[in-house]
N, C-alpha and C positions, 0 to 999 in steps of 0.2 A: 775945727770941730766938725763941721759941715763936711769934708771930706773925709773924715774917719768915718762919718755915720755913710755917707755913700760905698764908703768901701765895703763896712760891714756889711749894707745893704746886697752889697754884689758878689760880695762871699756869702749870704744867703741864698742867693738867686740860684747861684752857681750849685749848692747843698742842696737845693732842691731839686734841680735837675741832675744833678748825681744820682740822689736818693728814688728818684722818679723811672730814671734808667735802670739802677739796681734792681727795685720791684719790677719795673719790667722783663728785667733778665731771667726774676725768679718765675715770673709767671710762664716766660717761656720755658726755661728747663721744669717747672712741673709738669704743663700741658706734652712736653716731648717725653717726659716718663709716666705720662698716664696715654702716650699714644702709646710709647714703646709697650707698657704692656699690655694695651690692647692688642697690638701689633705678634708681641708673641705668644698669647693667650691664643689669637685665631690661627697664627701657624701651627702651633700645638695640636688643636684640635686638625687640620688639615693633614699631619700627620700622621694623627692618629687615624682619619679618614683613609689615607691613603694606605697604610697597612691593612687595614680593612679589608680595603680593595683588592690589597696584593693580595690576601692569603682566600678573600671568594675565587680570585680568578686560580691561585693555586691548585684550591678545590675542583674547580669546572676541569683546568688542566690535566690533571690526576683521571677527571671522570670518562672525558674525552678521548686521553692515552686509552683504557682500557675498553672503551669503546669501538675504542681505534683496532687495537688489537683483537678485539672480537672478531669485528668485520674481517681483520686479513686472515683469519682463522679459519672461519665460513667459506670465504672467496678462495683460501687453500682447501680447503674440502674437498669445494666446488671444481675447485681446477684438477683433484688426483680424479675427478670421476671421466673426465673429457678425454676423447684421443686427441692425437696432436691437431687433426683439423681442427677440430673444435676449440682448441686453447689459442691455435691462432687468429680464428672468426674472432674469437673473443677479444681479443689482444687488440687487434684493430679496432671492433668495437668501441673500445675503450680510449681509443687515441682517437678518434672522429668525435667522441661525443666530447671530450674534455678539452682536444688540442693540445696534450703535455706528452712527454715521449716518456715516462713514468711506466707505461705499461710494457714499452719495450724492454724496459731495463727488468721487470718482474719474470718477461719471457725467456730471454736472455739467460739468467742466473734462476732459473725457478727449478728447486732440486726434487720433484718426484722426477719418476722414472718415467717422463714420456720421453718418446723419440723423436725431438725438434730436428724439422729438417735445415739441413745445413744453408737453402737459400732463403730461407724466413729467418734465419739467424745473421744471415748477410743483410738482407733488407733494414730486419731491428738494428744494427746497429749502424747502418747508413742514416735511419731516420733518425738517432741519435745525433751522429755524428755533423747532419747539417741542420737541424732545429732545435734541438739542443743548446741552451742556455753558458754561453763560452768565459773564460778567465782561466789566468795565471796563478797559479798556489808552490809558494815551495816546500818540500815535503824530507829533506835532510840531506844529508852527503852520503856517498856512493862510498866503497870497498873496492869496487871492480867494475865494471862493465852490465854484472848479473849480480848483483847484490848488494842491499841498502846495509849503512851503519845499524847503531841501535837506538838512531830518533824513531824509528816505527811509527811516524805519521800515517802511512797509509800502508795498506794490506792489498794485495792483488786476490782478488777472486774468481774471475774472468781471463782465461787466455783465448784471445780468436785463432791463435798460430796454431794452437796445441800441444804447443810444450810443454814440461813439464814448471812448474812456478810455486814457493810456499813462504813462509810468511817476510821472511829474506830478502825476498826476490826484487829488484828493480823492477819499478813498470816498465811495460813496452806500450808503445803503441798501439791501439787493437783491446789493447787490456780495459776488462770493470775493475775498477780499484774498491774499496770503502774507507773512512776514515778508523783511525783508532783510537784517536784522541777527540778533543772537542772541538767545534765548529771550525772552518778555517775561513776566512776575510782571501777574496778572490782580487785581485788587480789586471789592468788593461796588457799588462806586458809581463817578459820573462824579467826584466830588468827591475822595474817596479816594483816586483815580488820579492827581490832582496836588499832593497832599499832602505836605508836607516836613516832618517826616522820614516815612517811609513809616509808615500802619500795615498788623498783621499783611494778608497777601497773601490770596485768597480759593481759588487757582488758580494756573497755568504754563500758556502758550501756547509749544508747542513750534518751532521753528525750521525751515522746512520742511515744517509741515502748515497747509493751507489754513484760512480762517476763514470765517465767515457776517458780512457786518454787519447787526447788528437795528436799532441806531440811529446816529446821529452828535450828536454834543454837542459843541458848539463854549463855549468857555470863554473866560473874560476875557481881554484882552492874544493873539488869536488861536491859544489853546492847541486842538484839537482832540482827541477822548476820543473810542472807540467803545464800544459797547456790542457783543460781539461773542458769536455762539454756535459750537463748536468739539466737537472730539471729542478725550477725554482718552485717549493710549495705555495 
């Protein structure tokens, strides 16, 4: 008898530390779903924070743009009223006080009708070509020698040879390019640039800001790669 009642005792024991673990279990899964939704209650709202954010800074973005374009507006004005001395004082000016060859590139390609002389056009794009901001982009396959497929990555704007060049055209060397599409991710080498899967990027070639070509590297299977110098905003 004496040993039934122990056992039962020990099959109590035992129900009670079941039951003790149980509720303990429960207590944990409640307390992890009144974290979890605390948890996504404040991601929620951090969300919603963060859109907020995006669409103020949207706002400033937008306001800035046209800002932005006012100024080049004025500053063209400013530049159809100057002779060509004066656009070049100015043009340096502008590269001393800021240290960016940005201003080269506006003299370079800047379309009123002054008469830049031909060796402040050499200069500008010397100081491009060795202070200027450097990487590899590839920009589509060739047709020929003188003319790109119809990836239309970049547009030639700029010929320093003088020849003739239109939207077709292969870059040369010497040439301001611009993009046509959106941003292009810059890499250390001609090789890297048609690399699959990418590795890490070196640079951004912004969408919109003119480019220097330093070289052309033409690649297996008529891949075409520039080597290009650029000014980082």
């Amino acid at each position: 008898m004496k040993r039934i009642d122990d056992k039962i005792k020990e099959i109590e024991k035992k129900d009670r530390m079941n039951r003790g673990l149980f509720y303990g279990i429960i207590v944990l899964i409640i307390g992890f779903l009144a974290y979890a939704s605390t948890t996504q209650k404040k991601l929620g709202e951090q969300a919603e924070q963060i859109l907020k954010q995006r669409d103020s800074l949207l706002i400033s973005n937008t306001a800035l743009t046209k800002t932005k374009d006012s100024l080049l507006n004025t500053r063209k004005s400013l530049q159809m009223s100057m002779t060509e001395s004066e656009f070049w004082n100015e043009t340096l000016k502008i590269y001393q006080e800021t240290g960016k060859v940005s201003p080269f590139f506006d003299y370079i390609t800047y379309g009123a009708d002054i008469a830049r002389k031909s060796e402040n056009i050499e200069e500008a794009l010397n100081k491009i070509a060795t202070e200027g901001s450097k990487g590899f982009v590839y920009i589509g396959h060739k047709i020929d020698d003188n003319k790109m497929s119809d990836d239309k990555i970049v547009k030639v704007i700029y010929r320093s040879d003088g020849t003739d060049f239109n939207f077709d055209s292969k870059p040369k060397p010497g040439d301001i390019i611009q993009l046509t599409i959106n941003s292009r991710l810059l890499y250390s080498s001609a090789t890297r640039a048609t690399q699959n899967p990418k590795p890490s990027f070196s640079g951004s070639w912004q969408i919109g800001l003119p480019a220097y070509v330093v070289d052309v590297i033409d690649q297996p299977g008529e891949v075409v790669v520039l080597e290009i110098a650029y000014f980082k905003l």
